[in-house]
Structures are given as structure tokens and as C-alpha cells.
VOGU-3710 file (C-alpha; in Angstrom, 3 decimals, decimal comma):
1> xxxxxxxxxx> -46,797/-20,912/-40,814  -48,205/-22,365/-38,077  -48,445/-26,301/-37,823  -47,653/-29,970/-35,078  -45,503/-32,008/-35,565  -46,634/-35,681/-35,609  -45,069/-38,874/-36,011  -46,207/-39,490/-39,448  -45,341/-42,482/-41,678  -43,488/-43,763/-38,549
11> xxxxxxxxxx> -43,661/-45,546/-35,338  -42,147/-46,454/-32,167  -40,942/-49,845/-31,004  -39,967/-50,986/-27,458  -37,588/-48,810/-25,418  -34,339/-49,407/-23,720  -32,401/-48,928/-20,620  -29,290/-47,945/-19,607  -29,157/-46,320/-16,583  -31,154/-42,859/-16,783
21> xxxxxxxxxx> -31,074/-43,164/-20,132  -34,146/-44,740/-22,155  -33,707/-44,956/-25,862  -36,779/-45,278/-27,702  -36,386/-46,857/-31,420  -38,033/-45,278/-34,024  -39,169/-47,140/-37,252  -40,336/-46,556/-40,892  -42,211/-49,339/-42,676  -40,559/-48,211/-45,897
31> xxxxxxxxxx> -37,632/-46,585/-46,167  -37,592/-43,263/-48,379  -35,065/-43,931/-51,119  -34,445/-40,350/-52,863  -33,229/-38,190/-50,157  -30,067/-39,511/-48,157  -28,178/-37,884/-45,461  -24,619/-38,134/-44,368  -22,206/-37,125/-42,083  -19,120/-34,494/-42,553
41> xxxxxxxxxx> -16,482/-34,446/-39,304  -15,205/-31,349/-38,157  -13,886/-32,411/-34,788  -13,487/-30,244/-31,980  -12,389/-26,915/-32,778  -14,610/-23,999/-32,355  -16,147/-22,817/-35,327  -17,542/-19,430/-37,299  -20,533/-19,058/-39,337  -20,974/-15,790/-41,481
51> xxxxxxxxxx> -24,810/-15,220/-41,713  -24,516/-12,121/-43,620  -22,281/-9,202/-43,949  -22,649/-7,909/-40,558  -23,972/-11,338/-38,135  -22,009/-13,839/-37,354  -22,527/-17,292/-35,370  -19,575/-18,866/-33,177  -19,912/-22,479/-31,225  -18,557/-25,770/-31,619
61> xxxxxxxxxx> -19,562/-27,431/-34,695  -18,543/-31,122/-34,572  -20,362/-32,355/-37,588  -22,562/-31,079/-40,236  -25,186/-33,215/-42,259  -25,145/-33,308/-46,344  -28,376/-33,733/-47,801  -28,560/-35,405/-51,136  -31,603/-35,980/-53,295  -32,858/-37,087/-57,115
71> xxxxxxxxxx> -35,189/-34,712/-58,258  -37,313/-37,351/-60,016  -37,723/-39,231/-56,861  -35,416/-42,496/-58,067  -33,586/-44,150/-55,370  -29,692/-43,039/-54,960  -27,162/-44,828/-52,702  -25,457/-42,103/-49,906  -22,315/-40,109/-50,461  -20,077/-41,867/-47,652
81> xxxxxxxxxx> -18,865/-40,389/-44,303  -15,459/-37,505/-44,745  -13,431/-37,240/-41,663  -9,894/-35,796/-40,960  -7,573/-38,118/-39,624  -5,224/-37,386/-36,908  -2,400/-36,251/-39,209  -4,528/-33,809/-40,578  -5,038/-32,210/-37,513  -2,688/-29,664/-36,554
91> xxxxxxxxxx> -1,536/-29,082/-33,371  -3,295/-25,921/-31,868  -6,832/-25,419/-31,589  -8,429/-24,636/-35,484  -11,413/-23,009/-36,387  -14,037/-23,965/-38,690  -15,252/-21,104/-40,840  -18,243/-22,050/-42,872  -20,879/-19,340/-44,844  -24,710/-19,689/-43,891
101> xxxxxxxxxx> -26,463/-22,469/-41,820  -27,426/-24,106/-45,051  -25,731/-23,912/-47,997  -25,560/-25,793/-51,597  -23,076/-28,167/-52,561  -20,912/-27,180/-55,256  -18,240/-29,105/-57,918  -16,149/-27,663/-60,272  -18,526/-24,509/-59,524  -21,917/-26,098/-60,443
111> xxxxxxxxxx> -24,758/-26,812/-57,946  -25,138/-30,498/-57,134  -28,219/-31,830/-55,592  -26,796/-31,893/-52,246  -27,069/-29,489/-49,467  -24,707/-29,152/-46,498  -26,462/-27,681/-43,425  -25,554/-27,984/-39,300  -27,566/-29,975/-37,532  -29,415/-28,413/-34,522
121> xxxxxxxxxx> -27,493/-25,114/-34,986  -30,256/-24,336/-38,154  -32,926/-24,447/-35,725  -31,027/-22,586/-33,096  -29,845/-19,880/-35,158  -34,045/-19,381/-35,658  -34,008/-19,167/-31,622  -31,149/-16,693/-31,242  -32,211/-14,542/-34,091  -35,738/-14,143/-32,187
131> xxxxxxxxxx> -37,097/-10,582/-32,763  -32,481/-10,257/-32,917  -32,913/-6,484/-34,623  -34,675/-5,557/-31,042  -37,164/-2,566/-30,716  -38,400/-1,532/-34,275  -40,232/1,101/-32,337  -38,573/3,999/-30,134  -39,921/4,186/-27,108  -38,477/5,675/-23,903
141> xxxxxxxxxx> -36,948/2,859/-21,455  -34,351/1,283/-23,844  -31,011/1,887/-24,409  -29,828/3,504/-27,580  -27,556/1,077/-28,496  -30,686/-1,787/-28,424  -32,268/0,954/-30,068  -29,749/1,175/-32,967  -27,963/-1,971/-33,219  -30,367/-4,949/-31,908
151> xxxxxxxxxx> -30,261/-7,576/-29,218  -26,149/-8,373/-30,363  -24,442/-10,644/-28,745  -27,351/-12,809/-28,109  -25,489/-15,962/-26,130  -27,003/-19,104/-25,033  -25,215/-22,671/-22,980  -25,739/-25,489/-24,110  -24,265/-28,541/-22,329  -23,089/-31,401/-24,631
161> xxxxxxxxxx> -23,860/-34,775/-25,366  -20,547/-36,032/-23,653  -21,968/-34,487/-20,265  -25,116/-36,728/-20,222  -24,356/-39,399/-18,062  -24,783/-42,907/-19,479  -25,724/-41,462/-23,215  -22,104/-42,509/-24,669  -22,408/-45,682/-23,344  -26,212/-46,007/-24,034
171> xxxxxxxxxx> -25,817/-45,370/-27,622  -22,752/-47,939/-27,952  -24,416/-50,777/-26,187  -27,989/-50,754/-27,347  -29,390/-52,328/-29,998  -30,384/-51,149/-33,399  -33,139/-52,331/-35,211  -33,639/-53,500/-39,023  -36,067/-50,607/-39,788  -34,564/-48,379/-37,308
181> xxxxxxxxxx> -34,076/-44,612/-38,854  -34,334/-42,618/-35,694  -34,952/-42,334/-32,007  -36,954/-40,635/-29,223  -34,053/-39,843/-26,652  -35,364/-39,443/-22,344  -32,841/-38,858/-19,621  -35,124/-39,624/-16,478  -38,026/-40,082/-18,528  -37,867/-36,741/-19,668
191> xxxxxxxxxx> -37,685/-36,205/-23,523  -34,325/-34,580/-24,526  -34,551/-35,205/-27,937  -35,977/-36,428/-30,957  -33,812/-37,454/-34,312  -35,065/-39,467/-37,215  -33,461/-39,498/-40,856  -34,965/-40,891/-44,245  -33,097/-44,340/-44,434  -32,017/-47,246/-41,882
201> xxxxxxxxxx> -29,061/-47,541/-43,709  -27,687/-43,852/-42,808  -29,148/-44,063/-39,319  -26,631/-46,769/-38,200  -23,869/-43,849/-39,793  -25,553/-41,817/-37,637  -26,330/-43,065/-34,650  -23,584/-42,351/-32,636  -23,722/-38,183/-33,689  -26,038/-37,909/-30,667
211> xxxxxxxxxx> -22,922/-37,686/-28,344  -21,603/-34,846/-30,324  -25,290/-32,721/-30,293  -25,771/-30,750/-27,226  -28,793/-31,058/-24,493  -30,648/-28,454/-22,635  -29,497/-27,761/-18,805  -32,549/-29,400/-17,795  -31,457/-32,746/-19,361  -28,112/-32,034/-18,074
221> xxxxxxxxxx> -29,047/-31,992/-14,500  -31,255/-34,891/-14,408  -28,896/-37,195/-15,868  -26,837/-35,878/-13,081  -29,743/-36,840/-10,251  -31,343/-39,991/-11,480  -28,913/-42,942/-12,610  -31,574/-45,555/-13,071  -34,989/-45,912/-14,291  -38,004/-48,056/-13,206
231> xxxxxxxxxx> -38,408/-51,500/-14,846  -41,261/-51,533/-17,456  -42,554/-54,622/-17,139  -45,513/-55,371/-19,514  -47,055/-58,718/-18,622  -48,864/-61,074/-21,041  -52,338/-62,441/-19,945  -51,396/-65,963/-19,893  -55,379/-66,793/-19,135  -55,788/-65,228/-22,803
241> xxxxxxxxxx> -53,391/-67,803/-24,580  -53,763/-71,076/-25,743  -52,166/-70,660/-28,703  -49,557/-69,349/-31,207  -52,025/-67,186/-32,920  -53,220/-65,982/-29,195  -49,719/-65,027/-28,503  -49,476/-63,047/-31,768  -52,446/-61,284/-30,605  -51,204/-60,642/-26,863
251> xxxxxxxxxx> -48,226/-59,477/-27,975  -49,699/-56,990/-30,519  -52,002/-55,277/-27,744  -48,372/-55,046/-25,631  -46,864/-53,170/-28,418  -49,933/-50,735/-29,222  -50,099/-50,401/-25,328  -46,135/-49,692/-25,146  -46,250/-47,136/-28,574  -49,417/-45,243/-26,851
261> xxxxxxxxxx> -47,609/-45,006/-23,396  -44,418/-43,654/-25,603  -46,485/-41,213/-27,451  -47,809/-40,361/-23,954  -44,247/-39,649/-22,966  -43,435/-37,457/-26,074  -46,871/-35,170/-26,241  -44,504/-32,355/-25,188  -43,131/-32,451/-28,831  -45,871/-33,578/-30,982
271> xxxxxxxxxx> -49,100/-32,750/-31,143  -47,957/-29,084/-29,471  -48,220/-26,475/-32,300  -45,658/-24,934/-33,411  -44,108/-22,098/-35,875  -42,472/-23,349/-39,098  -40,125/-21,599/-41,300  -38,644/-22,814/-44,583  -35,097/-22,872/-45,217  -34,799/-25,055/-48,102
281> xxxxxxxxxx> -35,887/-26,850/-50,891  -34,489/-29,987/-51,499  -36,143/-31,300/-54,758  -39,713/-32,618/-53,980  -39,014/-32,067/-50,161  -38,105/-28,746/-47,849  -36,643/-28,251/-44,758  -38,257/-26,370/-41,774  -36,887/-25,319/-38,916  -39,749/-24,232/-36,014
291> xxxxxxxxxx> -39,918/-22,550/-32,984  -42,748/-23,395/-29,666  -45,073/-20,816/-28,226  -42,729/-20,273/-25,187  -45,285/-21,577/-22,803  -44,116/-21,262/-19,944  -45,973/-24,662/-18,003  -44,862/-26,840/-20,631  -42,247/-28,697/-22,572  -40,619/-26,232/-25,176
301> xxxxxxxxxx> -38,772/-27,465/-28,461  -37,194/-26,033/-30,987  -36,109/-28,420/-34,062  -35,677/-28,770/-37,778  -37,293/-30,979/-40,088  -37,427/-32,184/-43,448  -41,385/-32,960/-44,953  -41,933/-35,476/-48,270  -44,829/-34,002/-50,742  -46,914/-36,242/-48,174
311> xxxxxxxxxx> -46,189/-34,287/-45,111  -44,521/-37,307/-43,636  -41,347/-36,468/-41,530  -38,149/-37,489/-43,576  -35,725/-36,076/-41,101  -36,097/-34,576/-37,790  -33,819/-33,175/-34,804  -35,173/-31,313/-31,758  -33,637/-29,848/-28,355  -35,210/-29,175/-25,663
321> xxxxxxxxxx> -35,224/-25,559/-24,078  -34,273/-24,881/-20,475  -36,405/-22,571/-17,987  -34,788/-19,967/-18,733  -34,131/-20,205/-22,489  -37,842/-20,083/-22,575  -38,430/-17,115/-20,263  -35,751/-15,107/-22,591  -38,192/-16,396/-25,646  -41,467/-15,655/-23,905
331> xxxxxxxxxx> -40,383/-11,995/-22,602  -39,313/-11,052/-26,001  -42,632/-12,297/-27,742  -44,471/-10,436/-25,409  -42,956/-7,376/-25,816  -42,603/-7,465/-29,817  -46,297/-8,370/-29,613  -47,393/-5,404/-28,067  -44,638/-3,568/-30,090  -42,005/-3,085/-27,414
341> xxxxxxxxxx> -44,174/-1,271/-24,812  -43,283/-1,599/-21,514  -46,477/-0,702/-19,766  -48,726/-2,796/-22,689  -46,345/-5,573/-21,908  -46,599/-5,986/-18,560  -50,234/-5,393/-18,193  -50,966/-8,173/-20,733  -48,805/-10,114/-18,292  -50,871/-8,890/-15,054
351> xxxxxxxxxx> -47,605/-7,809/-14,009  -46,484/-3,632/-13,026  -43,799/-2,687/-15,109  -41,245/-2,514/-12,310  -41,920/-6,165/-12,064  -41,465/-6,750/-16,251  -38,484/-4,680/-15,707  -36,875/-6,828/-12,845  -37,979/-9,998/-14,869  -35,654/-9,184/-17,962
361> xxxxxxxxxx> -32,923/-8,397/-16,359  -33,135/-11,760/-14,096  -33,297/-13,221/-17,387  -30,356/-11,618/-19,195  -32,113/-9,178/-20,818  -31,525/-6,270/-19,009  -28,742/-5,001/-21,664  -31,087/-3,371/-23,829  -33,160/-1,130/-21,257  -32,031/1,846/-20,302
371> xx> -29,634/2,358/-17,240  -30,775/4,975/-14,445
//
């Protein structure tokens, strides 16, 4: 299904600074009541997920999300934050073994209206499982075993949140607001992230999981290059007050100013189409999980989201693909397009085939072609 993703039933509020990081709050005038999220700790052992019988999924999990909702739509209070304490943990490394991304709560063996899913690594898996089973076709210039057995191991780097330079810090010292339920994340202006949840009272549980998500390299490096930002500076027109309700006024035109600038900042994300999936149903909502066009000359997100019957954005969470993550997603469009034709591919690239060839294996690819 094809669709943008838009800011709807939201808005944005002045930014802040610290260092190369700017924060941008992100607001809902009313909170939505029947779908609550909280967080589960894992800490920071590497973890296993079992897709199915045959695929698995290994990183580092350090927390996953449970979803709860009321079917009718009547507000519920959240479930409260689990986390192992230090005497819990045992000594050596452990790992987390969990089955499927997204999976249904259970007590005393009955489905509960709550679903447990891993943030970011929902919409990931959708990236890494891109056209995963490999050529569906045979055609002469791929190895058998691509052939046969698919694109496996498909591996992508991600560095994390602790790597940003000044985002710990950022997200401890700046200030969150009343209606605050998410936040438009840029490390030297660029836009790393986007994360927004259903209720102000679970974002400030929340917050602070940013540090424990992981960044593109892009994002990496320029928190690495730039380690302060510009002051915004948005004067008022003192010749057009002369009162409080003149104030009011000027100070309205700032923010509308400031929240187009920020939208400006953001068109990367939304407003770009994009290709949505559903995982889940959660009651009267669903979660998505989408994946760009793999443009190569522009910003490239991949994300999950969770719509209301209204199409407004309940909860969101986006990362931002590197170069070459998107090269790897655009080469292997391409050629599943034009169903895994070398020569098709590469002239609907205005490329030689030699040159396609030389392109996937600069971009990791080169595994499943043939050797000789």
C-alpha cells in the first residue's frame, strides 16, 4: 500500500539546543486515551529473534515496547515500566531470545489486549528481508547458492544512540513539555529521527529510550564534525506592538513561522511517499511498518507506525538510512523489478552490465553473483 506520512493531529513547538543536537518537541492537543505504550528493559546483552522455522534475527535489543489498548475505545491507565535489577543480572554476557518482531501478550495462556513488539527492529526486519528469498527467476550470472537459498546473512551497522555526541546529555537536560508525546530528533540539522507515542504521560517514560535506539552512519559522523549549531533567533516586530493582544499576535506568527521552517527541515520524512505494510491490529488501530523508494538524491527512512480509525499518527519511530544502506535497497529493487536480469537492469539504469556488476559488489552484494 502505498501512502506519506504526515504530521497529523499533531504539531511542533520550538526547538532546542545542545550542541549539534536540536530537539524538536512534538505536541498533541488531546491526548489519545485507549492505546498506551510502555517500556520492557532487556539491558545489554545481545539478543535472538526466531522469525520462522528457518530465519532468524540477532542484534542488541535493549528494550522492547508493550502496546496496550481497550477495544471499545475507553481510556486505560499504562502497565508500568519492568526492568531487571543488577542482582538479576548474571555475570557473563546473556542473550535475549524472543519469537517474532511482534507478538501477543499472554496470561495464564489467554491473549490480553497488549502486544509486545521491538521498536525500530519491526521496521528493520522489513528492510533486511527486502526481496531476502533473492532471484525467484534462474538466470545465468548468479550463484547457486543465491539461487537456492536467498540473500542469507543479510547484515547491516548500525551505530547507537550512546555514539551520538551530545544526545545523552541533550535528552537529560532539555525540557519537556505538558503536551509533549514525541520529538523530531537533528544532529547538525539533519533529521535522524522521528518518535512520537499516543500519551504525554508515557512519553516522559520514554523519553530517555532514544539513547538506547541506534542512528544511521550518516548521523553518526556528523555528530562527530559539527558540535554546535547556529542560534535561531526569531525577532518580534516591536513597531507591530502596542499591546498585550499585539504581542499574542506577534508571537503566534513566530510560532507558525518556526513550525513551517521545522516542517521545512523534516520534508525528507513526510510528505515523501512511502510503502506501508501491516503488522498488526491493535483493536480500532494497526501498526505499519514502511519502507522509502530508495531514491538515491534524497533523504531515505524506514519507520513503523501506529494509525487511529482517523489516520492520525498514534505512534511513530523512524531511522534514517545511510548511502549505502540505500544503494543495497535501490540495486535490489531494480533488479527484482526487472525480474533479476542483469542486462534489463542495468539498461534501465543507463548503466553496461559490467558497470551493474561492479556496483553490487562495491555495495556488498557481490555474494550472490556468480564467481569467474
Amino acid at each position: 500500500m502505498r501512502a506519506t506520512i504526515e504530521l497529523r493531529g499533531l504539531s511542533v513547538a520550538p526547538s532546542q539546543i545542545w550542541r549539534g543536537v536540536r530537539l524538536v518537541p512534538v505536541v498533541r492537543d488531546e491526548p489519545i486515551t485507549d492505546l498506551r505504550l510502555d517500556p520492557i528493559c532487556y539491558g545489554d546483552g545481545p539478543s535472538v529473534v526466531a522469525l520462522d522455522e528457518r530465519t532468524t534475527y540477532s542484534t542488541f535489543i535493549p528494550h522492547a515496547f508493550v502496546a496496550s489498548w481497550s477495544p471499545a475505545g475507553e481510556p486505560m491507565a499504562a502497565l508500568g515500566t519492568q526492568a531487571g535489577g543488577k542482582r538479576s543480572r548474571p555475570a557473563k554476557f546473556p542473550v535475549q531470545h524472543h519469537h517474532r518482531m511482534v507478538k501477543r501478550v499472554r496470561e495464564r495462556g489467554s491473549a490480553t489486549n497488549s502486544l509486545r513488539f521491538l521498536p525500530l527492529h519491526t521496521a528493520f526486519e522489513g528492510y533486511l528481508a527486502l526481496h531476502f528469498a533473492g532471484p525467484d527467476v534462474v538466470r545465468p550470472g548468479y550463484d547457486w547458492a543465491a539461487l537456492s537459498q536467498g540473500l542469507s546473512p543479510r547484515i547491516e551497522i548500525a551505530p547507537p544512540g550512546e555514539w551520538i555526541e551530545g544526545l545523552e546529555d541533550a535528552l537529560r537536560v532539555f525540557e519537556i513539555l505538558e503536551r509533549q508525546v514525541g520529538v523530531l530528533l537533528f544532529v547538525a540539522d539533519a533529521l535522524a529521527a522521528a518518535f512520537v507515542i499516543p500519551h504525554p504521560d508515557d512519553y516522559r517514560r520514554l523519553h530517555r529510550t532514544l539513547v538506547g535506539d541506534f542512528y544511521g552512519e550518516l548521523i553518526w559522523r556528523y555528530a562527530c564534525m559539527y558540535d554546535s549549531l547556529p542560534p535561531t533567533i526569531s525577532p518580534i516586530n516591536a513597531e507591530q506592538v502596542t499591546n498585550i493582544a499585539d504581542l499574542g499576535r506577534e508571537l503566534a506568527r513566530i510560532r507558525a513561522r518556526w513550525a513551517e521552517h521545522l516542517h521545512g527541515m523534516a520534508a525528507g520524512l513526510f510528505g515523501q511517499e512511502v510503502t506501508i505494510e501491516r503488522v498488526y491490529r491493535l483493536g480500532r488501530h494497526e501498526l505499519h511498518r514502511f519502507l522509502p523508494d530508495f531514491n538515491q538524491l534524497d533523504e531515505n527512512h524506514i519507520g513503523e507506525l501506529i494509525r487511529t480509525p482517523n489516520d492520525d499518527i498514534a505512534y511513530l519511530k523512524t531511522f534514517r538510512l545511510s548511502a549505502a544502506q540505500i544503494r543495497r535497497g535501490y540495486l535490489l529493487s531494480t533488479l527484482a523489478r526487472h525480474e533479476w536480469d542483469l542486462e534489463g537492469s542495468a539498461a534501465a539504469m543507463n548503466i553496461t552490465q559490467r558497470e551493474l556488476l561492479i556496483r553490487l559488489h562495491r555495495a556488498e552484494l557481490g555474494g550472490m553473483l556468480a564467481r569467474g
